[in-house]
PyMOL commands that place a pseudoatom at each C-alpha (Angstrom):
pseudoatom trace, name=CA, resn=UNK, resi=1, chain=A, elem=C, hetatm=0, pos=[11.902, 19.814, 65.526]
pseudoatom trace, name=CA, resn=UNK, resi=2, chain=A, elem=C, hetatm=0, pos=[10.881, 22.083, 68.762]
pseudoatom trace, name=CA, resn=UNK, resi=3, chain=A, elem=C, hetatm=0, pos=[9.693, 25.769, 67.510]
pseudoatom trace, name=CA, resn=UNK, resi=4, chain=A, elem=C, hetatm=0, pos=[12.289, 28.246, 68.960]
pseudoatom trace, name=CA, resn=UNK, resi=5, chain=A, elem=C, hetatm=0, pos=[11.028, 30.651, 71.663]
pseudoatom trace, name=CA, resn=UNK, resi=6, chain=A, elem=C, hetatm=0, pos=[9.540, 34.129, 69.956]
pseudoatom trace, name=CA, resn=UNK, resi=7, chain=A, elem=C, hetatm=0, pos=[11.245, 37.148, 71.659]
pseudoatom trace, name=CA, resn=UNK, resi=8, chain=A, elem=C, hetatm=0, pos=[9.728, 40.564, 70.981]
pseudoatom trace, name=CA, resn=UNK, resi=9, chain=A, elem=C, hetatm=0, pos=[12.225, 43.268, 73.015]
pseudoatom trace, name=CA, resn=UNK, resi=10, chain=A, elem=C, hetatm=0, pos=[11.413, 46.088, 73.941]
pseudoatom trace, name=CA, resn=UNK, resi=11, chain=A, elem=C, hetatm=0, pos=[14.403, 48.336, 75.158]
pseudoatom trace, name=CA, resn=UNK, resi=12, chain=A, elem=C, hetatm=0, pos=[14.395, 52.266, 74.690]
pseudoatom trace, name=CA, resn=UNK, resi=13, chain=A, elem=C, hetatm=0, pos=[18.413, 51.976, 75.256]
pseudoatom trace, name=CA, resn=UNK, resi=14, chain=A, elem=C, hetatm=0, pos=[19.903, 51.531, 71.669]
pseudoatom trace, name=CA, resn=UNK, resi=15, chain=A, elem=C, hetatm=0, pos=[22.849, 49.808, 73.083]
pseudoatom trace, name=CA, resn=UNK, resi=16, chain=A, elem=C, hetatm=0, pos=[21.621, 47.452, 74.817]
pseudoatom trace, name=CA, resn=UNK, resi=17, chain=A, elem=C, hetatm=0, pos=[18.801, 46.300, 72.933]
pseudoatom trace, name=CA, resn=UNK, resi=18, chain=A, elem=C, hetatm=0, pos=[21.390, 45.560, 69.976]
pseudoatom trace, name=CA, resn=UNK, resi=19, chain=A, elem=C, hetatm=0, pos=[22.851, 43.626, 72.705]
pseudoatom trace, name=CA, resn=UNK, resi=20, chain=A, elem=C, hetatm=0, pos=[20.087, 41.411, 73.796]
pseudoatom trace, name=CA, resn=UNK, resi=21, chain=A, elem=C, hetatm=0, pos=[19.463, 40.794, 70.192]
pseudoatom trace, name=CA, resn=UNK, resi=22, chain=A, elem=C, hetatm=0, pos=[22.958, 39.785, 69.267]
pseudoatom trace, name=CA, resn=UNK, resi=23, chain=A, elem=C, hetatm=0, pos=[23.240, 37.264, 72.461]
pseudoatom trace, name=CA, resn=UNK, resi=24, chain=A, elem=C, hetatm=0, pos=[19.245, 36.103, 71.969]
pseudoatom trace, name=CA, resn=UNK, resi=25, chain=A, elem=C, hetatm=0, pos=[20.525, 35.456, 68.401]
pseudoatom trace, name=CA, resn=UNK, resi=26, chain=A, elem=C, hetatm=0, pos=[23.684, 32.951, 70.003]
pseudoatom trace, name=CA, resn=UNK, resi=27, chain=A, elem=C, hetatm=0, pos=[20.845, 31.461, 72.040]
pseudoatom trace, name=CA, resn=UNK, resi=28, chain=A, elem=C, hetatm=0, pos=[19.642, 27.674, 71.111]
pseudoatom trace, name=CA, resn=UNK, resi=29, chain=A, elem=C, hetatm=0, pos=[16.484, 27.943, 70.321]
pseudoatom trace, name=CA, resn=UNK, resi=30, chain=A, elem=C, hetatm=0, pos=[15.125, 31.608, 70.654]
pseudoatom trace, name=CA, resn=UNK, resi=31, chain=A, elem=C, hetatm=0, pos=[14.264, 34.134, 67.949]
pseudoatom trace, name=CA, resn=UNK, resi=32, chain=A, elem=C, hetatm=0, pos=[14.175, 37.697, 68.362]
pseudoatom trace, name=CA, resn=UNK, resi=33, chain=A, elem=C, hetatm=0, pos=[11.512, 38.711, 66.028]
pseudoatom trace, name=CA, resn=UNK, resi=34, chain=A, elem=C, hetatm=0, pos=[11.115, 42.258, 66.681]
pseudoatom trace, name=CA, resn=UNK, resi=35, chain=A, elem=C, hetatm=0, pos=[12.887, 45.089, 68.722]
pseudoatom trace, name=CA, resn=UNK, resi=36, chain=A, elem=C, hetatm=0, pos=[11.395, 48.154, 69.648]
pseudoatom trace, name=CA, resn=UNK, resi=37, chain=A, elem=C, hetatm=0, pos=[12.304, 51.084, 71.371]
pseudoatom trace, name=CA, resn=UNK, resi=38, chain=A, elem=C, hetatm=0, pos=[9.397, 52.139, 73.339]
pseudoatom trace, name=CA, resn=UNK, resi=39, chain=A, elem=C, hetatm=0, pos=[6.355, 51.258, 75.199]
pseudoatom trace, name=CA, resn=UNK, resi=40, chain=A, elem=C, hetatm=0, pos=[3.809, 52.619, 72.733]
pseudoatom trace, name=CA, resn=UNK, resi=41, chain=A, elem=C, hetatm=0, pos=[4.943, 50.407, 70.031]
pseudoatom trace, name=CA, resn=UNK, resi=42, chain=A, elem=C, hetatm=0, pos=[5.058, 47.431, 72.086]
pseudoatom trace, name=CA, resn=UNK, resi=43, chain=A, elem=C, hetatm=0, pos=[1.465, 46.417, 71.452]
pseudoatom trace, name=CA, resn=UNK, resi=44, chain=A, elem=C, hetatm=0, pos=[0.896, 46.799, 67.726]
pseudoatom trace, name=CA, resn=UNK, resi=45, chain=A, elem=C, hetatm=0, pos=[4.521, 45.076, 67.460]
pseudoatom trace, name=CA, resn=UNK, resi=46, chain=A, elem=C, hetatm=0, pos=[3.319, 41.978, 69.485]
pseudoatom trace, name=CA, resn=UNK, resi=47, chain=A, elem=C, hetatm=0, pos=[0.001, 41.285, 67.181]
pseudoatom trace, name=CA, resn=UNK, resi=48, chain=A, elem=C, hetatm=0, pos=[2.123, 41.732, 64.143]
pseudoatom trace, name=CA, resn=UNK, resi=49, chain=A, elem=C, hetatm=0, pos=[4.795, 39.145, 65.142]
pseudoatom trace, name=CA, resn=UNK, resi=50, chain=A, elem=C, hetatm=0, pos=[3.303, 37.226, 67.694]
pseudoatom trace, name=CA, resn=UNK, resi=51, chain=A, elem=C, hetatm=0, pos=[6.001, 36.461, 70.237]
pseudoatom trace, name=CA, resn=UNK, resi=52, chain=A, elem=C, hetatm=0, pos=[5.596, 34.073, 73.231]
pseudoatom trace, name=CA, resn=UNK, resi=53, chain=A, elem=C, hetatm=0, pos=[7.476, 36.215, 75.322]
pseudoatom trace, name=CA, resn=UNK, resi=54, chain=A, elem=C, hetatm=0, pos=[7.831, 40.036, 75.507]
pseudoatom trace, name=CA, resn=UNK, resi=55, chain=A, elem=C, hetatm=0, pos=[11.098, 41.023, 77.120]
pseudoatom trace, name=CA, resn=UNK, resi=56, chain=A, elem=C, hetatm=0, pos=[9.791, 44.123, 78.738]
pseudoatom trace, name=CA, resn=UNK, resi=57, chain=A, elem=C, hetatm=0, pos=[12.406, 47.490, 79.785]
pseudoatom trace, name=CA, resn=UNK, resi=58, chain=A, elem=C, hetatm=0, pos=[10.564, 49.533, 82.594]
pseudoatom trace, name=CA, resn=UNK, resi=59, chain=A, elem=C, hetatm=0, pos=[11.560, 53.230, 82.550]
pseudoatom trace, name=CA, resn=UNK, resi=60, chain=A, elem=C, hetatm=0, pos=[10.702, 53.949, 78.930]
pseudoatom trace, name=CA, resn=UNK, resi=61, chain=A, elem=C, hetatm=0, pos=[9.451, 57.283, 76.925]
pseudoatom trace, name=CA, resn=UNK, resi=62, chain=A, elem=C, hetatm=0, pos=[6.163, 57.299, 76.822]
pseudoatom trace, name=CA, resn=UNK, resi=63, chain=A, elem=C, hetatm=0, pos=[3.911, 54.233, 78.345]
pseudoatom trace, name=CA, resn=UNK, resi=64, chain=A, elem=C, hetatm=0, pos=[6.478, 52.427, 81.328]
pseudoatom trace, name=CA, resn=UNK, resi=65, chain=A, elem=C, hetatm=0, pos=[6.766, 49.052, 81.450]
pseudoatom trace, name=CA, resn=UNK, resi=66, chain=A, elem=C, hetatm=0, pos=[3.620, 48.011, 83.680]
pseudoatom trace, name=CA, resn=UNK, resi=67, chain=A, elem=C, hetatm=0, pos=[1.526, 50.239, 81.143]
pseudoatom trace, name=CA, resn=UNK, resi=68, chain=A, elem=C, hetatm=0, pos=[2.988, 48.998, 78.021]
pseudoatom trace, name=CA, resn=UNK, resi=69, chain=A, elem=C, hetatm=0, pos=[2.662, 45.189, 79.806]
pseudoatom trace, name=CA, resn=UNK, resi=70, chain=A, elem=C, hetatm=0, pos=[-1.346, 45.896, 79.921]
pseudoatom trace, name=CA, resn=UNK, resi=71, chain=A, elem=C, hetatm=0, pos=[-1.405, 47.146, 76.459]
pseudoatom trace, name=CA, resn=UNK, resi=72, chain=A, elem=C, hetatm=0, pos=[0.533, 43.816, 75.379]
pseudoatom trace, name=CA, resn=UNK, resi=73, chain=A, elem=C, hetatm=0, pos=[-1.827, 41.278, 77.225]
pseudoatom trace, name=CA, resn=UNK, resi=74, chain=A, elem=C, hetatm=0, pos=[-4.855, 42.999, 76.079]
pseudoatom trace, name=CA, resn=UNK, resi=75, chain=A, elem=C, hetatm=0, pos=[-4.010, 42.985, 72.129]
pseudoatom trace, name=CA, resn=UNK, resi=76, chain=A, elem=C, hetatm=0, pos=[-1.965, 39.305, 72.591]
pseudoatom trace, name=CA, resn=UNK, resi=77, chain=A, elem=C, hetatm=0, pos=[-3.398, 37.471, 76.064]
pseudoatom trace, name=CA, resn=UNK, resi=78, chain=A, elem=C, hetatm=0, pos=[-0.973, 34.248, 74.982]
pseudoatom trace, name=CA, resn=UNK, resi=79, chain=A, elem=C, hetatm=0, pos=[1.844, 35.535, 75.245]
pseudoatom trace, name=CA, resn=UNK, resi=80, chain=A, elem=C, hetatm=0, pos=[4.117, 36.112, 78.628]
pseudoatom trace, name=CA, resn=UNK, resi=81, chain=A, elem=C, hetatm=0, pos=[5.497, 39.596, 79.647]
pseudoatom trace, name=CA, resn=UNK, resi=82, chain=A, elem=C, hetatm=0, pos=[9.264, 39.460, 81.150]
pseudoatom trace, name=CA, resn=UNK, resi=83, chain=A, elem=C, hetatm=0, pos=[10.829, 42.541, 82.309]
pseudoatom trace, name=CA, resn=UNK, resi=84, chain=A, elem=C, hetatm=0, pos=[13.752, 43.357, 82.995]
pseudoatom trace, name=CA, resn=UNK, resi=85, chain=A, elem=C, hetatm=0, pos=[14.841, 46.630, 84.041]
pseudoatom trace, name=CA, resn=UNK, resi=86, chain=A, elem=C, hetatm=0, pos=[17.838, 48.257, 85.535]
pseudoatom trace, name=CA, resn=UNK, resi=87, chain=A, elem=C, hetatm=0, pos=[16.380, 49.183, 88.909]
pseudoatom trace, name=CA, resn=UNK, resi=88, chain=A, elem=C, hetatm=0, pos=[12.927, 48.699, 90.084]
pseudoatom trace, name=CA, resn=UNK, resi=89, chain=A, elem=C, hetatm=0, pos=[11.078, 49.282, 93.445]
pseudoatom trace, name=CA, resn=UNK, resi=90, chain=A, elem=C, hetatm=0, pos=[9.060, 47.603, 94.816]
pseudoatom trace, name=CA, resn=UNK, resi=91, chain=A, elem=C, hetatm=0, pos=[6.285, 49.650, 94.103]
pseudoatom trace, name=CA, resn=UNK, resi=92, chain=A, elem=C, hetatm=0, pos=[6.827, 49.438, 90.366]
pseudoatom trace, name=CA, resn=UNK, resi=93, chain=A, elem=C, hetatm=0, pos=[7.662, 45.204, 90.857]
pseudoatom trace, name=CA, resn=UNK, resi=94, chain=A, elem=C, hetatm=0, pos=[3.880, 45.065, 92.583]
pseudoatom trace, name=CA, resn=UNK, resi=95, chain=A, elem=C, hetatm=0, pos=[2.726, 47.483, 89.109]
pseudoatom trace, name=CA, resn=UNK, resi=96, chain=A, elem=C, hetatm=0, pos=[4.291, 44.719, 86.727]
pseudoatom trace, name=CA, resn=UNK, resi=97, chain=A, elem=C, hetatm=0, pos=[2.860, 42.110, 89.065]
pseudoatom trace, name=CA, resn=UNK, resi=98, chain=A, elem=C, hetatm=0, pos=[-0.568, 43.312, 88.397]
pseudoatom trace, name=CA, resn=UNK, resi=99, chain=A, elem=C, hetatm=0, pos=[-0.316, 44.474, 85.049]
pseudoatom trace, name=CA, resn=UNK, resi=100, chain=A, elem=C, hetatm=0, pos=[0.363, 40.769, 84.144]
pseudoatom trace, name=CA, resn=UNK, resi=101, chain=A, elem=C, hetatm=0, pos=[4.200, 40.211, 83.717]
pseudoatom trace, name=CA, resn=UNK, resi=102, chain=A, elem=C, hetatm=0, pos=[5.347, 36.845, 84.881]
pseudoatom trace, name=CA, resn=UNK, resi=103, chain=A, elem=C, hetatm=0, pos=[9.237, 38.172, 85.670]
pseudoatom trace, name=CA, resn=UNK, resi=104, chain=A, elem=C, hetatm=0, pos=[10.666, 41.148, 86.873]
pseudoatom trace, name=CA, resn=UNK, resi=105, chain=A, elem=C, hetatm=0, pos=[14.925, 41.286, 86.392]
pseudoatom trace, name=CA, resn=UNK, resi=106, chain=A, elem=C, hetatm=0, pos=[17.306, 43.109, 87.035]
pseudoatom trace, name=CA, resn=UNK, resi=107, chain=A, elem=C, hetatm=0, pos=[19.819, 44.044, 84.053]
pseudoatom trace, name=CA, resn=UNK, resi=108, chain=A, elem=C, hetatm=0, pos=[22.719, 43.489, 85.868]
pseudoatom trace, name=CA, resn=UNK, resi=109, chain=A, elem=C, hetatm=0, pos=[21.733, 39.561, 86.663]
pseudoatom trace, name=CA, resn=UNK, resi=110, chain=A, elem=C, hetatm=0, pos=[23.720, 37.065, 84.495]
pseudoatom trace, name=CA, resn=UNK, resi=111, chain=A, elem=C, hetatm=0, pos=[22.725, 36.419, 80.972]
pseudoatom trace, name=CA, resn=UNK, resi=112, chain=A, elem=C, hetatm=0, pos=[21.862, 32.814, 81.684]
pseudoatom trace, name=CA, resn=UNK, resi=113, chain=A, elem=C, hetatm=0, pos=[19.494, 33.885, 84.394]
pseudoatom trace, name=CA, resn=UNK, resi=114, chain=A, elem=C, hetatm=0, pos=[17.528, 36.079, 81.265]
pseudoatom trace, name=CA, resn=UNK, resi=115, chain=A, elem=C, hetatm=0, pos=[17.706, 33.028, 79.448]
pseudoatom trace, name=CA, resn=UNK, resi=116, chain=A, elem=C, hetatm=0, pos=[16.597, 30.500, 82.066]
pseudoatom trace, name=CA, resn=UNK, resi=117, chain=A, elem=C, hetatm=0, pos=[13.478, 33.314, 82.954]
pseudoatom trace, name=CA, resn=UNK, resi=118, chain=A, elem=C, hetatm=0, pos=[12.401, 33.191, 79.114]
pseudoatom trace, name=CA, resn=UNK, resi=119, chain=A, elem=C, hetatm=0, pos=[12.502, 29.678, 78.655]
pseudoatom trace, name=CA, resn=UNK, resi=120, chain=A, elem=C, hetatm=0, pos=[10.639, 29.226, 81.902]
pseudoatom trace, name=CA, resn=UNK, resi=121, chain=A, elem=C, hetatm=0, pos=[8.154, 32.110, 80.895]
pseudoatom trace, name=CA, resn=UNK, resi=122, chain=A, elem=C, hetatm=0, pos=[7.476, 30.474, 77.521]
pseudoatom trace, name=CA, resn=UNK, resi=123, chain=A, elem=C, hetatm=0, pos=[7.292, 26.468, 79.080]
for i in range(1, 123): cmd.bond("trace and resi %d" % i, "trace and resi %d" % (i + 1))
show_as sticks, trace
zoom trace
């Protein structure tokens, strides 16, 4: 049997993130191991589980997205950085680019396109 896909999320909108985890739990072969809801905890979250992918928000409190995805490769270099984000410009796409994220989505794309970027990101 394949190993599922390990999501860490991090998601500073309650809502939402309950969301993602609730359709990433309906998902074939993914498993949400951890949620958090900010940027700081995102690193000390991914060496303690040990996703393959980190589903990265943006606009967070504290470190953003591109700050938080620097602080993710340097404790856990393996795994891939995903973000998606409600808006982004193209300065902050060019941020995540060189902080080391792989993806940078909207959240208003279709579910199956979050899917099909995670499953790409962890292949």
């Amino acid at each position: 049997m394949v190993r599922p896909i390990r999501i860490l999320i991090v998601e500073d909108n309650d809502t939402f993130r309950e969301t993602l985890q609730l359709l990433f739990g309906m998902s074939a072969g993914i498993d949400v191991v951890e949620s958090v809801a900010t940027g700081d905890e995102a690193a000390a979250a991914c060496v303690e589980h040990e996703p393959d992918i980190v589903l990265m928000d943006y606009r967070m409190p504290g470190l953003n997205g591109a700050e938080a995805t620097r602080a993710v490769l340097a404790a856990c270099p393996a795994t891939s950085v995903v973000c998606l984000t409600a808006s982004v410009s193209q300065q902050e796409v060019a941020d995540l680019e060189a902080a080391g994220a792989v993806r940078c989505l909207t959240k208003d794309v279709p579910f199956d396109e979050i899917i099909d970027a995670v499953r790409r990101a962890a292949a």
